[in-house]
VEXDREN-2710 file (C-alpha; in Angstrom, 1 decimal):
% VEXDREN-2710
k/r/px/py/pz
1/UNK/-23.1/-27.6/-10.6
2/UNK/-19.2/-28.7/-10.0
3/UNK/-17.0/-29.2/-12.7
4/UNK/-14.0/-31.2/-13.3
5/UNK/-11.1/-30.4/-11.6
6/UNK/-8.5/-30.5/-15.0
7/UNK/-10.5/-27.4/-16.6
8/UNK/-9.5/-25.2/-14.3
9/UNK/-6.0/-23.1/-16.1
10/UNK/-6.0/-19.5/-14.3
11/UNK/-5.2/-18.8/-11.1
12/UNK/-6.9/-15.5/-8.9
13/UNK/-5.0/-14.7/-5.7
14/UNK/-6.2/-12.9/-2.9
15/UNK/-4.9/-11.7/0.4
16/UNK/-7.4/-9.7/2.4
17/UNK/-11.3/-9.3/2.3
18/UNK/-11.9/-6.2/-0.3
19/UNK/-10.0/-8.2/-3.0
20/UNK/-11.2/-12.1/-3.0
21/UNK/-14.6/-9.6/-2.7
22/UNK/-13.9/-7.9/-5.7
23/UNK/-12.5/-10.9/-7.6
24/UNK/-16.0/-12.7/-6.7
25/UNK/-17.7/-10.1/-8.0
26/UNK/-16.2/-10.5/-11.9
27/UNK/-16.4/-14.5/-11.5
28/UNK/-19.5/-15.5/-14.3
29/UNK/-20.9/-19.1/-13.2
30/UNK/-19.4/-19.1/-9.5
31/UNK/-19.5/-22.8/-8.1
32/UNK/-17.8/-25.0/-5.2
33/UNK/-14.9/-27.3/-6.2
34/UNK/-15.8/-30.7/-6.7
35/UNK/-12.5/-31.9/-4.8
36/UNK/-9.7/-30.9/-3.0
37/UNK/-6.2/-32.4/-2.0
38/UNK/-6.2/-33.7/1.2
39/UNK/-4.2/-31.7/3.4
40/UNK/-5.5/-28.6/1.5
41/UNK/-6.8/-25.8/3.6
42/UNK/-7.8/-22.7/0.9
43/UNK/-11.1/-21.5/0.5
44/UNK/-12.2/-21.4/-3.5
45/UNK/-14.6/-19.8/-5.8
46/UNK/-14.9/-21.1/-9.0
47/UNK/-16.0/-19.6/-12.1
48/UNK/-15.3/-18.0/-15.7
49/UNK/-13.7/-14.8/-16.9
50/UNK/-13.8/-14.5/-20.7
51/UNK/-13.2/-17.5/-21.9
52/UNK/-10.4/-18.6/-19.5
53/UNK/-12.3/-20.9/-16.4
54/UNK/-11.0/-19.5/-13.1
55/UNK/-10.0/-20.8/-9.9
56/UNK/-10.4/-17.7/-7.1
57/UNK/-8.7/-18.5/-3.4
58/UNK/-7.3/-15.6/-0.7
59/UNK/-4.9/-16.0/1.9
60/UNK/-5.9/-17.1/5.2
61/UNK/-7.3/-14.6/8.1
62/UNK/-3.7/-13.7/9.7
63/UNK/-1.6/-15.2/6.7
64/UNK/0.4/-12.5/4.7
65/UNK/3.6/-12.1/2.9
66/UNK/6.1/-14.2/0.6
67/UNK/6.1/-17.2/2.6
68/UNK/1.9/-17.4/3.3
69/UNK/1.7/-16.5/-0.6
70/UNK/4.0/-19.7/-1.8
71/UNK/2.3/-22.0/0.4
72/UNK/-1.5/-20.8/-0.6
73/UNK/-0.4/-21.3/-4.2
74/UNK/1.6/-24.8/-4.2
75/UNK/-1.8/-26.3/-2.3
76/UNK/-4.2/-25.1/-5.2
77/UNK/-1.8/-26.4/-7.8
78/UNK/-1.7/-29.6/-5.9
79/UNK/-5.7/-29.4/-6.1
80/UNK/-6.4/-28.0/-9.7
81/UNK/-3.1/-30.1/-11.3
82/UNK/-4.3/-28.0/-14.5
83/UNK/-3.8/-24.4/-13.8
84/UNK/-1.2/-22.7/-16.1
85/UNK/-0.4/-18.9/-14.6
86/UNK/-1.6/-16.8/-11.8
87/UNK/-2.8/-13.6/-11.5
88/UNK/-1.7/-11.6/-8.2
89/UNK/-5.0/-9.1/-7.7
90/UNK/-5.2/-6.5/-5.1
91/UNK/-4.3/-3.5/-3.4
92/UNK/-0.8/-1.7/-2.9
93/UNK/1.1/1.3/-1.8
94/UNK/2.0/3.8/-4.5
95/UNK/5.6/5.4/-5.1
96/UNK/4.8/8.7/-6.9
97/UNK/8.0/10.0/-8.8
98/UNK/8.5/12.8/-11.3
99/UNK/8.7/10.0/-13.7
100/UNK/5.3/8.5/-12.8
101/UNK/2.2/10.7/-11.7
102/UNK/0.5/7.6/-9.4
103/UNK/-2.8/8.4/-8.2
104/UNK/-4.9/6.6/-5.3
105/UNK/-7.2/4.2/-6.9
106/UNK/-4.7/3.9/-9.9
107/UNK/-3.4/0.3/-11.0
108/UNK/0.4/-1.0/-11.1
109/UNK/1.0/-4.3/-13.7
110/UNK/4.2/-6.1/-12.4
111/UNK/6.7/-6.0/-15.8
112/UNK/10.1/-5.7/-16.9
113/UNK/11.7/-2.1/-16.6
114/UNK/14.7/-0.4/-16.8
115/UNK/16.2/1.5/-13.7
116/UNK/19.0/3.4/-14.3
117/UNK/21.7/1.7/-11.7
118/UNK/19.4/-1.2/-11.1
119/UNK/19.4/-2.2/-14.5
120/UNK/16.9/-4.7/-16.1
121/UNK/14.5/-5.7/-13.6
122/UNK/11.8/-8.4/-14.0
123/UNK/9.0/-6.7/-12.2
124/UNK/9.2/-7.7/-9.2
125/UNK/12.1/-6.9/-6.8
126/UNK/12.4/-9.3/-3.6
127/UNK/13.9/-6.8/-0.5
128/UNK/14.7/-6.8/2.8
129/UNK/12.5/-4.8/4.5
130/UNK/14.9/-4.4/8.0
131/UNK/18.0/-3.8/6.3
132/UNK/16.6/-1.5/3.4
133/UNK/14.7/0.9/5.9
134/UNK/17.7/1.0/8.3
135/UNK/20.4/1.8/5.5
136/UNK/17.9/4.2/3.1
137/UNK/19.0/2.1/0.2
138/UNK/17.8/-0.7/-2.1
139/UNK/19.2/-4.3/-0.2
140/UNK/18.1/-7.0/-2.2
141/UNK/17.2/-10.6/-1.0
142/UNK/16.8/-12.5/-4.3
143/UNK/16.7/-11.8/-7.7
144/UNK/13.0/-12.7/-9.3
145/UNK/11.9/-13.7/-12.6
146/UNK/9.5/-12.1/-14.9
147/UNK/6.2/-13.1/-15.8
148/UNK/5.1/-15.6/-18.6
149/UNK/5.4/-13.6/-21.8
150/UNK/1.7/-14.7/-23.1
151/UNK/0.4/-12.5/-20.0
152/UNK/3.2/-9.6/-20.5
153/UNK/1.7/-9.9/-24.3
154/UNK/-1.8/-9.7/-23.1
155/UNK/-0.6/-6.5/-21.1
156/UNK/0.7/-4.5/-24.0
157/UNK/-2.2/-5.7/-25.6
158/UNK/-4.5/-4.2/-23.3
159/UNK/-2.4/-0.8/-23.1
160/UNK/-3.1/-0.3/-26.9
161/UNK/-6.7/-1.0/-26.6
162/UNK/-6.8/1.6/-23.5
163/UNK/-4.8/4.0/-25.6
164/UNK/-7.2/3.8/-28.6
165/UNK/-10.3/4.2/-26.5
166/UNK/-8.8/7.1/-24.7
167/UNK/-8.4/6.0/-21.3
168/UNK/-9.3/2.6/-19.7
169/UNK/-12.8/3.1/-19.1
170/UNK/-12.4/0.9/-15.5
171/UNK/-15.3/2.9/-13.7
172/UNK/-18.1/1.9/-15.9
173/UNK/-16.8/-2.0/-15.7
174/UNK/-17.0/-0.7/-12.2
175/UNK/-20.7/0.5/-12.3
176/UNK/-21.9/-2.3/-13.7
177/UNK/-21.0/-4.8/-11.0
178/UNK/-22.3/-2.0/-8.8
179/UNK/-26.0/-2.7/-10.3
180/UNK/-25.9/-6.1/-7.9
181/UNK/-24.5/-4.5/-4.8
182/UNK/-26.4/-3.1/-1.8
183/UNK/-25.6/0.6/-0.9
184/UNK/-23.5/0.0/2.0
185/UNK/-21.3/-2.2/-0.1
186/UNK/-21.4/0.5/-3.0
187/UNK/-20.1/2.7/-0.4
188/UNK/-17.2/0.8/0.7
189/UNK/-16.5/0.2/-2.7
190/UNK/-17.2/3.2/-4.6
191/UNK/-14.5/5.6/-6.1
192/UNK/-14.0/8.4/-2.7
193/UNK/-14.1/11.8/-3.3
194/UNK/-10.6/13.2/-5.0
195/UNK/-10.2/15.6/-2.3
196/UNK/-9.4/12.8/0.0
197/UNK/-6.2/11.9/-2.3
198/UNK/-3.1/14.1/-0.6
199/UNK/0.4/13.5/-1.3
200/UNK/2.5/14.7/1.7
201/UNK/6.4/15.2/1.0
202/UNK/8.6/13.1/2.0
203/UNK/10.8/15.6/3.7
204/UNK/10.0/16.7/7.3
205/UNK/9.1/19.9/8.6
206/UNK/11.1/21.6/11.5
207/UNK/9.4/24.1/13.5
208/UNK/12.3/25.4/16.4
209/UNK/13.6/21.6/16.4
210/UNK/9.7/20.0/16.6
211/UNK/8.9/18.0/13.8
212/UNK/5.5/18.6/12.1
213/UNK/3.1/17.3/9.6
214/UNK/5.1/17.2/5.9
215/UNK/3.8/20.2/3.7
216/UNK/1.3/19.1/1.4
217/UNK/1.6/18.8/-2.7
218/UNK/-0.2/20.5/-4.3
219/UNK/-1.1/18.2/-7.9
220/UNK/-3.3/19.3/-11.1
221/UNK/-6.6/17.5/-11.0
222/UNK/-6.6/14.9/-14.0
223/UNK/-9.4/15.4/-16.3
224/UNK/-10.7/12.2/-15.8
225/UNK/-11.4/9.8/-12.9
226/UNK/-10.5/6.6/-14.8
227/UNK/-7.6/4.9/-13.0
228/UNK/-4.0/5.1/-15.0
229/UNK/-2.5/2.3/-15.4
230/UNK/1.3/1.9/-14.7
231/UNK/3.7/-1.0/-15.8
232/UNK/6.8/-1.4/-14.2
233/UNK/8.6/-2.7/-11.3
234/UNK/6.9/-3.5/-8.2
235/UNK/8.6/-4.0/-4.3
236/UNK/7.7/-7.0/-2.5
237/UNK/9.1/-7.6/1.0
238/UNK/7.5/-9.2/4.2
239/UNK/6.6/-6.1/6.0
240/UNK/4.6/-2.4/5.1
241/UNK/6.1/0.1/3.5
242/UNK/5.7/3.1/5.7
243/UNK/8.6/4.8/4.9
244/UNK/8.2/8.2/2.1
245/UNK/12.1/8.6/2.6
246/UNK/13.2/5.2/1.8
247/UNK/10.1/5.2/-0.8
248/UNK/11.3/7.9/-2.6
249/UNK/15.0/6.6/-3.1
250/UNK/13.5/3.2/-4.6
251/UNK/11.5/5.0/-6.5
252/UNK/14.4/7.0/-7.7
253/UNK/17.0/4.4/-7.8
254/UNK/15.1/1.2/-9.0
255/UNK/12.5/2.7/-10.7
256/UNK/9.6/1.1/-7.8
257/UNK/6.0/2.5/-8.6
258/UNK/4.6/0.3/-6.2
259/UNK/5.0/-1.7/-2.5
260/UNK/3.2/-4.9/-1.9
261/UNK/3.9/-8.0/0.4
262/UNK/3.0/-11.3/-1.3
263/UNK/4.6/-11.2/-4.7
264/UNK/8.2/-12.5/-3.6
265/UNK/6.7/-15.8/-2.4
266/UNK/5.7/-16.8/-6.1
267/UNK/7.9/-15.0/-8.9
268/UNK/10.5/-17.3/-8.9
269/UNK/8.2/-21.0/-8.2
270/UNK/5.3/-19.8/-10.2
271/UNK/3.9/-18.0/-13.8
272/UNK/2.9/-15.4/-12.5
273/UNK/1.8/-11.3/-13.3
274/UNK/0.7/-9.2/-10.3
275/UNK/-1.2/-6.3/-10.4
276/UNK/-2.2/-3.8/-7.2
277/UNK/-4.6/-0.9/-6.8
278/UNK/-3.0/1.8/-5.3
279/UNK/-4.6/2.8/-1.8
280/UNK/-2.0/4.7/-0.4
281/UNK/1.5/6.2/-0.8
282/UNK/3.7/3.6/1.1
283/UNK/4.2/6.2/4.0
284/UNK/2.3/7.0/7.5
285/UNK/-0.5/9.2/5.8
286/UNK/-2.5/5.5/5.3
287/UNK/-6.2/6.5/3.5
288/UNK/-8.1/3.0/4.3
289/UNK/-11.5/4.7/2.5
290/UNK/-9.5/4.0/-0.9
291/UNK/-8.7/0.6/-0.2
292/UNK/-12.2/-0.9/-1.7
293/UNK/-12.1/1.1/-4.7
294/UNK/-8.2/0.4/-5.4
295/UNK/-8.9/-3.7/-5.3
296/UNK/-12.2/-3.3/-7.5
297/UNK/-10.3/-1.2/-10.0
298/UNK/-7.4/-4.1/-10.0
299/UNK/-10.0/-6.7/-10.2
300/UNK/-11.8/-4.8/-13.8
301/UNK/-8.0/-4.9/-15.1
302/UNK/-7.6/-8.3/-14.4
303/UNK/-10.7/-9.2/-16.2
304/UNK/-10.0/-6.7/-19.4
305/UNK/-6.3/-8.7/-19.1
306/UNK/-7.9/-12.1/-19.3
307/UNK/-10.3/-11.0/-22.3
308/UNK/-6.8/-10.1/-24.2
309/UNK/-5.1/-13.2/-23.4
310/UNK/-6.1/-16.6/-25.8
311/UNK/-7.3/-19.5/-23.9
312/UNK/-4.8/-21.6/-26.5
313/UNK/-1.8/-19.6/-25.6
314/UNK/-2.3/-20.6/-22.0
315/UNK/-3.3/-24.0/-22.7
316/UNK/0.2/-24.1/-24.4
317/UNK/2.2/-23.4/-21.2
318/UNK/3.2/-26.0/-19.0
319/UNK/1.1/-26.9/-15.8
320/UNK/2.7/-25.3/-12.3
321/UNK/2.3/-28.3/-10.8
322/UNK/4.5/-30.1/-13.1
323/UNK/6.9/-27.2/-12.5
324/UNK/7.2/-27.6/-8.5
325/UNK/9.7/-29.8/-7.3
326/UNK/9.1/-33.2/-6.3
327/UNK/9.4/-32.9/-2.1
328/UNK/5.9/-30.4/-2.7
329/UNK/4.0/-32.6/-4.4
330/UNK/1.8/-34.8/-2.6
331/UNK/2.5/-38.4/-3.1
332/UNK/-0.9/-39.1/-4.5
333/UNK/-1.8/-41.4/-8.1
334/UNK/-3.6/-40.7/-10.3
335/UNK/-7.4/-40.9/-8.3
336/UNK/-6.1/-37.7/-7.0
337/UNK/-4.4/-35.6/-9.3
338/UNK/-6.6/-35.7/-11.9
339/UNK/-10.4/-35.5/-12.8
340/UNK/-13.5/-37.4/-12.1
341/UNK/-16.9/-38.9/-13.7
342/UNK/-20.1/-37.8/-12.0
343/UNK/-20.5/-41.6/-10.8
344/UNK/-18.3/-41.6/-7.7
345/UNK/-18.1/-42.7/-4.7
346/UNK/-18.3/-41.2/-1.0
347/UNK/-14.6/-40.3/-1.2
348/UNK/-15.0/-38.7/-4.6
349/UNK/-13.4/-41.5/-6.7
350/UNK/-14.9/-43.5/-9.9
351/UNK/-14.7/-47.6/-9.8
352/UNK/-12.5/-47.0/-12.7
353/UNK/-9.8/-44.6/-10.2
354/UNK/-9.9/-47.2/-7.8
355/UNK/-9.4/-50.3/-9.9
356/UNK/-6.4/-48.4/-12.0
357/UNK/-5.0/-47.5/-8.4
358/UNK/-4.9/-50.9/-6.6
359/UNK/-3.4/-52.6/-9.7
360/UNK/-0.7/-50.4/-9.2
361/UNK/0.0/-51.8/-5.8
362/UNK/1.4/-55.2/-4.8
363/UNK/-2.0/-56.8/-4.3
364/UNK/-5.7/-56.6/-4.3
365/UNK/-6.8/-56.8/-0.6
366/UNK/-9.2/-55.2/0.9
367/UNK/-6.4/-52.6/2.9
368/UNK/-4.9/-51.5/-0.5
369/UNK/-8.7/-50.4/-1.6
370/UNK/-8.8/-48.4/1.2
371/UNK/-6.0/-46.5/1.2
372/UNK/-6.4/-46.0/-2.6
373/UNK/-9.3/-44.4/-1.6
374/UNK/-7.8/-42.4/1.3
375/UNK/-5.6/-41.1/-1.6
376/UNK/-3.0/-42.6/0.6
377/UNK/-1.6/-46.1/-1.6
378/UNK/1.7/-46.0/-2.2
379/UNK/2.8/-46.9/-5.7
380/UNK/5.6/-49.2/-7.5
381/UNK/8.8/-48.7/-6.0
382/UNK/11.1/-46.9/-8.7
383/UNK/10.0/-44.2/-10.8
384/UNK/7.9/-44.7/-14.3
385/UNK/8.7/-43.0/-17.4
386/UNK/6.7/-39.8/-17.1
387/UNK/8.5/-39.4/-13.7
388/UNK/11.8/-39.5/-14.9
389/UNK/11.2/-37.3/-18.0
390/UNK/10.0/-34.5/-15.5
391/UNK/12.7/-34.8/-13.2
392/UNK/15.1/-34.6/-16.1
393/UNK/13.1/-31.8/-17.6
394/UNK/13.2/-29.6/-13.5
395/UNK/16.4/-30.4/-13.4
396/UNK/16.8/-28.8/-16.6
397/UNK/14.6/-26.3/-15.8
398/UNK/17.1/-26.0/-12.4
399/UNK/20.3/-25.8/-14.8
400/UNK/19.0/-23.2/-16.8
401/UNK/18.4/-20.8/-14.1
402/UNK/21.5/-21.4/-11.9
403/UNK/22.9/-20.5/-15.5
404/UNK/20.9/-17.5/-15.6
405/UNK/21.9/-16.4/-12.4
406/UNK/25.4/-17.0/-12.7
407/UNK/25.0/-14.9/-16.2
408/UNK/23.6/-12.2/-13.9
409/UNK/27.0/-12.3/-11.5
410/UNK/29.2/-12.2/-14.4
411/UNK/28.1/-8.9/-15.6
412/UNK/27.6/-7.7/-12.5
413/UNK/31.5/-8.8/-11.7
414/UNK/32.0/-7.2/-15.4
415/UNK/30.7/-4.1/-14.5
416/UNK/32.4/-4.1/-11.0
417/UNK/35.6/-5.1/-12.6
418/UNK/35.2/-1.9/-15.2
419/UNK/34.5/0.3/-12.7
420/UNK/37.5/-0.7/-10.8
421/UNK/39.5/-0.6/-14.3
422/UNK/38.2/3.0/-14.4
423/UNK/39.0/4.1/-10.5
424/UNK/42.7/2.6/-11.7
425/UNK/42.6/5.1/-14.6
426/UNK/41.9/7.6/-12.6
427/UNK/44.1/7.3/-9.4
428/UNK/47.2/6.5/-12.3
429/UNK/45.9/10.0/-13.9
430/UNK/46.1/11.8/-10.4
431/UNK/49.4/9.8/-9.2
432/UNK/51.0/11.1/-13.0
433/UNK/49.8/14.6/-12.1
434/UNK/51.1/14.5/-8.4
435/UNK/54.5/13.3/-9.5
436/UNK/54.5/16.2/-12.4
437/UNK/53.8/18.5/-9.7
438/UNK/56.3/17.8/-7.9
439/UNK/59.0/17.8/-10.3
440/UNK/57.9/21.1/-11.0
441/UNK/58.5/22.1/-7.4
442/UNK/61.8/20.3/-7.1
443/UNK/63.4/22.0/-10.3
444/UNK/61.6/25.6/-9.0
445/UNK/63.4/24.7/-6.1
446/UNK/66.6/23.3/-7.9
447/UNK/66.2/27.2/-9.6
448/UNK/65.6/29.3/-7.0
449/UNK/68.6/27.4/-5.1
450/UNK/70.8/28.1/-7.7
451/UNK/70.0/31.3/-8.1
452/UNK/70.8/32.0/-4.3
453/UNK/73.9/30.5/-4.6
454/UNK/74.8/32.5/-7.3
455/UNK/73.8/35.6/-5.5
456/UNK/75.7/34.4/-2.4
457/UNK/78.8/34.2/-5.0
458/UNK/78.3/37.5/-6.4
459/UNK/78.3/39.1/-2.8
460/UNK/81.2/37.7/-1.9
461/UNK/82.8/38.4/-5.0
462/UNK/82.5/41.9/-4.5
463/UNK/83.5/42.0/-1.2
464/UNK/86.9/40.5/-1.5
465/UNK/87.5/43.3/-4.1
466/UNK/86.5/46.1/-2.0
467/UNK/88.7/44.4/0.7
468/UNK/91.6/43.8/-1.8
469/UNK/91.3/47.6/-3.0
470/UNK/91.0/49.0/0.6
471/UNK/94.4/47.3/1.5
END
């Protein structure tokens, strides 16, 4: 059965095979879409999650990183016209701290955090990969905004309900998609054995100037095999973290629990929350056997997420593709953007869509009844009422987020402008003592000086009387 393409509000993204397999897998009702924007390449699945009806789609064999990411997502906006925020859903590279025990096969939730000198962070930070392994330090590319607050709602939400029912209980979701699955894919999938989970330190061994295999650390079992779930910030550049060194100062600097490479593409265009299994450690110890488990266990997340977040509070958000601006949407009426009866014709379009399309155009020949049903008519010149009230509300939109950014370099220029204030302090402090100093050495000086002289007199004194009294 195909549905209407309007009913569709949550997003699912994918990148790589285990994950759209694992986001299949938790879709109720799966089906085909009924239509898609011409021009628009991406594979979906369709179905239902709680009570929320889901659009699933991965990125194409090849495709990865920010760029791929924004491109996938803009085409199935264009397609489902209705679809309110995006879930992110797969795996990741884990950044194990002293402040966060991560685990393979744990799960990271993108979501504001504070780190120390990186201050308030929305999640996701956008770095460059080049620059940041080459220097050992955080070098940022763009500053990215957090995710809608119905979803961060849902999230805390969900970490009560996990706290009350101590733990998240992710493996029996787990086990009961398991049921359907043959036993080679219950293999690939399946939680591997803990002893395959080794943390190797991030500093080198040196053996007589040859550098060997990092020393192992040694971790207390946990006395459950439930994935942990972590909120916080998560690292999003175009290229794999391999790195434990540089891992470890991010970790330590900006508070990063995990490394991913799609994110940065959509924070700042789209709603969206991303959430990763963790199948490694970000360094060159890779353990592929976890990568199955890791994107089923983000997957059962996802699906308790959407079972804590009400179908009206998305249905009060706005639509993304009324967010995107104007040169990405396709110039399409209303035959494409929106939904369909079941009496259509070989293109997809009711009698109804075609007649409201062609008396939009400048007449009613045959040629305009084709390209309305090409989806290719071209409309009034000028814009119409709606169209100007979204331009003026993305231009808004546009003002208010400049505005926000420029908020963000004043305080930064505050801060940098107080620490300056302070280095003045200081160096005044140090120049005051310096001069002290050495007025203390030029009166010791003056002193001792003096009290040469005074000897020299004294001396001489005393000889001119023994000379005098010798005469």
């Amino acid at each position: 059965m195909r549905y209407d393409n309007g009913i569709y509000t949550v997003g699912w993204i994918s990148a790589i095979d285990e994950e759209y397999f694992a986001a299949r897998r938790f879709l109720k009702d799966q089906h085909e879409p009924k239509w898609k924007r011409p021009g628009d390449e991406n594979h979906y699945t369709l179905g239902k999650v709680a009570n929320h009806n889901i659009v699933a789609t991965v990125l194409p064999q090849g495709d990865n990183g920010p760029t791929a990411a924004a491109t996938l997502l803009k085409d199935l906006s264009a397609s489902f016209p209705n679809v309110k925020v995006c879930l992110m859903v797969g795996v990741g590279g884990g950044a194990p701290s002293e402040r966060q025990d991560i685990r393979l096969g744990d799960v990271v939730v993108s979501a504001p955090d504070w780190a120390g000198e990186g201050g308030n962070q929305g999640g996701v930070i956008h770095y460059d990969y080049a620059r940041t392994l080459r220097n050992k330090r955080f070098e940022s590319i763009s500053y990215m905004n957090r995710p809608p607050s119905a979803l961060l709602a849902a999230v805390r939400a969900l970490s009560v309900k996990y706290e009350e029912n101590d733990g998240s209980k992710i493996n029996a979701v787990i086990n009961e998609i398991f049921a359907d699955l043959s036993e080679e894919q219950r293999q690939k999938y399946c939680r591997p054995d803990p002893s395959s989970d080794k943390l190797y330190s991030s500093e080198p061994v040196q053996n007589e100037g040859v550098e060997e295999t990092p020393r192992l650390i040694e971790r207390t079992q946990r006395p459950h095999s439930d994935p942990v779930i972590h909120r916080g910030t998560i690292a999003s550049a175009s290229g794999f973290m391999e790195d434990a060194q540089t891992r470890d100062i991010l970790a330590k600097e900006r508070g990063v629990l995990c490394f991913e490479m799609e994110a940065a593409g959509m924070m700042n265009t789209f709603p969206c929350l991303v959430i990763r299994g963790i199948c490694d450690y970000s360094d060159k110890h890779w353990v592929k056997g976890w990568r199955g488990y890791a994107a089923m266990a983000a997957a059962a997340y996802a699906r308790d997420l959407l079972g804590e977040l009400p179908a009206r509070e998305v249905d009060n958000l706005r639509a993304i593709y009324d967010l995107l601006p104007s040169e990405y949407k396709a110039p399409v009426g209303k035959a494409l953007k929106y939904v369909f009866g079941d009496e259509t014709n070989e293109e997809g379009f009711t009698q109804a869509d075609v007649e409201e399309s062609l008396s939009m155009g400048n007449n009613k020949d045959p040629k305009n009844a084709r390209l309305a049903q090409e989806g290719q008519r071209q409309a009034k010149p000028g814009l119409d009422s709606n169209d100007v009230n979204a331009r003026k509300e993305r231009e808004i939109l546009e003002l208010k987020e400049r505005m926000a950014s420029m908020e963000l370099e004043r305080k930064k220029f505050e801060d940098m402008m107080k620490e300056l204030r302070l280095q003045k302090e200081a160096l005044e402090q140090e120049a005051k003592k310096y001069v002290d100093r050495e007025k203390a050495r030029e009166q010791e000086h003056e002193d001792v000086s003096c009290h040469l002289e005074a000897e020299r007199q004294a001396k001489e004194k005393a000889n001119s009387e023994r000379r005098t009294s010798s005469t």
